[in-house]
N, C-alpha and C positions, 0 to 999 in steps of 0.2 A: 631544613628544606630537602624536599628530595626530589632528583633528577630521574624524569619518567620519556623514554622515548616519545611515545603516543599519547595525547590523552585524548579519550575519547568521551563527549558528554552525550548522555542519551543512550537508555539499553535495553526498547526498544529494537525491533529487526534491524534499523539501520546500523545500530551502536555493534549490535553482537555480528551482523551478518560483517560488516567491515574489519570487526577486532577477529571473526576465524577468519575469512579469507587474509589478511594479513600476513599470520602466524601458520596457513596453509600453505601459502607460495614460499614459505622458506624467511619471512621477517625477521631476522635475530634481533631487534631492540625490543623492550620493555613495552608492553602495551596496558593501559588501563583506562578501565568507563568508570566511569561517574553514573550512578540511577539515586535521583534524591528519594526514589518511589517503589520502596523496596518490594512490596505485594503486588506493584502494577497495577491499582487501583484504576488511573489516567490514563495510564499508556495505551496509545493509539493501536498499538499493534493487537496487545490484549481484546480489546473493545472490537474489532472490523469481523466485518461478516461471513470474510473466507473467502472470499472468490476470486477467480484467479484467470483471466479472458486475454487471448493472444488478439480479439477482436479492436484493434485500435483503426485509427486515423492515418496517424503519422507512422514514418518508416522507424523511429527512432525507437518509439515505444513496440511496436513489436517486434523490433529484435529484442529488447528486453527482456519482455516477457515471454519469449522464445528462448532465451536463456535460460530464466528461472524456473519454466515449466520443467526442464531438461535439471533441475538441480532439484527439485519437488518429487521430480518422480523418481529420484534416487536417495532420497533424503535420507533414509534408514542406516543405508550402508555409507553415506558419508560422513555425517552426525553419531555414529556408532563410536560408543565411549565403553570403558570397562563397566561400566554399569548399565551397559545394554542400547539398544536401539531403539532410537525413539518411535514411534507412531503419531502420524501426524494426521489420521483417519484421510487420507487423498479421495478423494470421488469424481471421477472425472466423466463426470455424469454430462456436460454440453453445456455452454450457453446458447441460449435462443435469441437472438434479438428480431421483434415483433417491428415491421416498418409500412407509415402511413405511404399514403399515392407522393405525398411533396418528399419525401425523404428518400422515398425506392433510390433515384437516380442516384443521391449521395453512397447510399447502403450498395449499389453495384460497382460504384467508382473506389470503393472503401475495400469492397471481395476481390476485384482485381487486382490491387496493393498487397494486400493478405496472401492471396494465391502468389503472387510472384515472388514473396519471398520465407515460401515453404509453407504458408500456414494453411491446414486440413478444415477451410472451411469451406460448405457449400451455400448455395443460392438457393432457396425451397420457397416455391410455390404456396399460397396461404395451405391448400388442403395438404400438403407435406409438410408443413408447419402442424398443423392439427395433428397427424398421426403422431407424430412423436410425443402431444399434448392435446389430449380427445377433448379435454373439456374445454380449452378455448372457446370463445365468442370471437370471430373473424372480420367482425365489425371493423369497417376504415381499414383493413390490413391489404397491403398491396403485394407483401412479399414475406421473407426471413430471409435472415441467413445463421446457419449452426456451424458450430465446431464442435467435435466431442474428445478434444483432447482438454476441451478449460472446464472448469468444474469449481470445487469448494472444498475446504483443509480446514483443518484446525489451527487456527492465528497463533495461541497461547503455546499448543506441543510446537511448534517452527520456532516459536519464540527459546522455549526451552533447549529446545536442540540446540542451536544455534550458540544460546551462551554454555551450555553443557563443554562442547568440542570446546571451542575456542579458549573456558577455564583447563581444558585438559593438556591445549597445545600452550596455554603458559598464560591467558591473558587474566590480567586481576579486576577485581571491582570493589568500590567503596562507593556506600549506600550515602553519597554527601551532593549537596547544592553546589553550584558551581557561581562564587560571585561575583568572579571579576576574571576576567582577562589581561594579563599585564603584556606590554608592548614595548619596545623600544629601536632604533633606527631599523633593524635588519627584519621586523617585521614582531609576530610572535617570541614573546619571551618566559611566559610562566600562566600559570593559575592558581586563582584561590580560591577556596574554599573555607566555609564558616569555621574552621578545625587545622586546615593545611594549605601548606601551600605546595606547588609543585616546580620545577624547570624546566622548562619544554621549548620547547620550538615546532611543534607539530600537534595542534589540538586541532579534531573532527566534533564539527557542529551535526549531531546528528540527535539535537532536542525535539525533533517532533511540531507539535502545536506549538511548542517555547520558541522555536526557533529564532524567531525574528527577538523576543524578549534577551537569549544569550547572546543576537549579534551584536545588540545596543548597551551590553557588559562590555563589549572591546568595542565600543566608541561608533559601531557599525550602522549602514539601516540595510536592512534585507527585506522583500517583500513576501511573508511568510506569515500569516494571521491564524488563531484558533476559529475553525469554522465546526459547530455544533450539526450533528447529525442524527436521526434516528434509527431504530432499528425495533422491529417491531415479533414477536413469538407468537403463531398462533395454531389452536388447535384445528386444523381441516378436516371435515367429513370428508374423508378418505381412508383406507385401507392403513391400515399402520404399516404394510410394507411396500405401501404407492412412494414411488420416487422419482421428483419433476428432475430437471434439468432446472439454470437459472434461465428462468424466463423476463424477458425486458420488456415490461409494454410500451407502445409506442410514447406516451408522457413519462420516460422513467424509471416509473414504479415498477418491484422488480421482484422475483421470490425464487425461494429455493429451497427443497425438502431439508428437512431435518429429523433423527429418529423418532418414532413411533407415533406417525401419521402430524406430526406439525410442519409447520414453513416459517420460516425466518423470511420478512417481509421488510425492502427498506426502499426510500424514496424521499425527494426533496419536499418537504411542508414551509408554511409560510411563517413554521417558528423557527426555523434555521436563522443562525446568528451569529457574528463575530461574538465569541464569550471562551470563557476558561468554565463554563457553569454546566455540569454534567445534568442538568436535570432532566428527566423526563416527562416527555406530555403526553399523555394516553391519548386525549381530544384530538390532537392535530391526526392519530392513526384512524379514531372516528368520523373525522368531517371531511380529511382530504384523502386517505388513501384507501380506506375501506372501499366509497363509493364508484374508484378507481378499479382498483384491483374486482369488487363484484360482476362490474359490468365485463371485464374482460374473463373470467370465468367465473360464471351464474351460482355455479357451485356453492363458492365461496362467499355467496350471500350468508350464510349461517354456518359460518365458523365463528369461531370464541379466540378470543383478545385474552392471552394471558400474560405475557409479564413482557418484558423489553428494558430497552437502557438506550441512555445516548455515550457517542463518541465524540472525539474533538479529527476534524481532517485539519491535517497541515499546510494548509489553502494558500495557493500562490494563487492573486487574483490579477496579477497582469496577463499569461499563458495558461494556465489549472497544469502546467509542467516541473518537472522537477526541476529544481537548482542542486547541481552537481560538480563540483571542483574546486579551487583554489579562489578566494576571493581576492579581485583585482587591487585591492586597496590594504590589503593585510598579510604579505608572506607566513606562511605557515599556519595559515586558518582557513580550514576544508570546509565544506558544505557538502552535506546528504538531507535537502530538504525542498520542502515543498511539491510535496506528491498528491498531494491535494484527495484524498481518497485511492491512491494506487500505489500505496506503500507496499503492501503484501504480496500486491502483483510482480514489482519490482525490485524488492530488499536481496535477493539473493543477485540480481544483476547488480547493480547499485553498490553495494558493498564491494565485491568484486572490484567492477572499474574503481571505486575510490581508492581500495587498495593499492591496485596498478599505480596510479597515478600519483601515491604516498611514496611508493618505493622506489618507481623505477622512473618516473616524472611524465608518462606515457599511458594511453591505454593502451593494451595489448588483447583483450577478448573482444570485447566487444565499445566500439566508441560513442565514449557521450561528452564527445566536446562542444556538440551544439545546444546543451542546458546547461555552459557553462555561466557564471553568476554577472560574466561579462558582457551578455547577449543582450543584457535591458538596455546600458549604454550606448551599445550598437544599434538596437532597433530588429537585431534580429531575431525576431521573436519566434517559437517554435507551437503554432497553436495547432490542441488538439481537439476535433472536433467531439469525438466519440467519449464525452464525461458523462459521469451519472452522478 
């Protein structure tokens, strides 16, 4: 048996962005993840579409991602390993969000939140909405609002960065299942796996879609389900060096350049599902979001359907917010989950605080004591309006 300060399951943004912040702030104990998925086939983080919007609802989530923006746009020189500096291709090319006459009111009540706590977004007007995106159809649109500091990155190079550092600052990983959570009076006491076992006193649930499946290894229930998503590649009659900004239609449906004249196109269809089953449905991009996405630029009546893949979100369906901190019912067993589609937006905050709150028993940058795992018992639920 061997005695492991940390273990961490899930490697994943949450797993690695937690195991470097860690071993960044100075951790001297032993830190190791667990990834049963060693190619990342599954992993959430691999699979998401990139995008990265300070445009939220709630206070909680844009500081957040006011954080992580602030750690994205330095990512190179922090993540700089002897084998060089990652590239995470950053584009901080805008979100657009596109708003009907019943939503304006929320969409101005949501800008004044944003604005007062530093975020560079404006109010535009439909034909100022248009100039930024001439081909719009301004149909039902009563307003926007942009930001041009949120944009789209590469999920997988953040991924890699992320674990790169954090193995250079000390942390290990073993490509194993994690099957049991062992317990006893003071809380946390060990883990096993199909091969090993470990001694701990400080395991991070930071499984992803599993999540809720590893909390019910230590006897738990957490409300954390795999939710299936899609994500759709297509070729647009456009300029192979035209480049949108992520544009949000009013239903949703949502797109954003990718090189040499395509768009990565992604939006809720009605084959969305609790499942662990990657498959993809070409038809649901045919019936529901093609006719979607044409009508909001005409254009894109005759673009071409090339390839795509589904994701799994890590869907908390009581708030669509993260569960973050210490479970009330189990000393020594953390949560980093439930981001319901805003992992990527969040993994470099998230991490961070989890850390904080490993080490020193506090947050200290930024707090997220109100998505603590304790808030459902209370009732105080932290709902965010602004999901996609």
């Amino acid at each position: 048996m061997e005695t492991v300060d940390v273990v961490i399951v899930g490697g994943g943004i949450m797993g690695w962005s937690t195991a470097y912040n860690l071993l960044a702030d100075g951790f001297d104990g032993s830190v190791l993840v667990l990834e049963r998925d060693p190619l990342r086939r599954a992993t959430s983080t691999s699979l998401a579409v990139g995008g990265f919007r300070q445009q939220f609802g709630t206070e909680i989530n844009i500081r957040a991602v006011r954080y992580s923006v602030s750690v994205y746009e330095n990512f190179s020189e922090l993540m700089e390993t002897p084998e060089g500096r990652p590239d995470i291709s950053l584009r901080q090319r805008g979100y657009l969000f596109l708003a009907g006459e019943k939503a304006w009111p929320v969409f101005q009540r949501r800008y004044e939140l944003q604005r007062r706590l530093g975020v560079e977004v404006s109010l535009l007007k439909p034909a100022e909405a248009q100039e930024l995106v001439p081909e719009l159809d301004l149909e039902g649109i009563a307003g926007a609002t942009f930001c041009p500091r949120d944009g789209y990155l590469d999920p997988y190079a953040v991924l890699q960065g992320f674990e790169a550092k954090a193995r250079q600052l000390g942390a290990r990983c073993l490509y194993e299942e994690a099957v049991a959570i062992e317990r006893d009076a003071r809380g946390v006491r060990g883990l096993r796996t199909s091969t090993s076992v470990f001694a701990t006193r400080t395991v991070v649930n930071a499984a992803g879609a599993w999540a809720g499946e590893l909390a019910r290894r230590a006897g738990l229930d957490l409300p954390v389900r795999p939710w299936r998503r899609q994500v759709y590649v297509c070729r647009a009659p456009v300029a192979p060096d035209r480049e949108f900004p992520m544009v949000v239609d009013t239903t949703g449906v949502h797109f954003r350049s990718e090189t040499g004249g395509l768009i990565v196109v992604g939006g809720a269809t009605s084959t969305d599902a609790e499942t662990f089953d990657l498959i993809w449905d070409r038809s649901a991009f045919v019936e529901e979001i093609w006719p979607v996405l044409a009508a909001r630029v005409p254009l894109f009546d005759t673009l071409r359907l090339e390839n795509g893949w589904a994701g799994l979100y890590d869907e908390n369906p009581i708030d669509h917010n993260a569960i973050v901190g210490r479970h009330p019912e189990l000393p020594g067993f953390y949560l980093i989950n439930g981001f319901s589609g805003h992992g990527l937006m969040q993994g470099p905050c998230a991490g961070k605080a989890l850390a904080e709150l490993i080490m020193w028993g506090e947050y200290r940058t930024v707090d997220r004591s109100p998505l603590s795992p304790a808030r459902f018992a209370a009732g105080k639920l932290v709902v965010e309006e602004a999901v996609l």
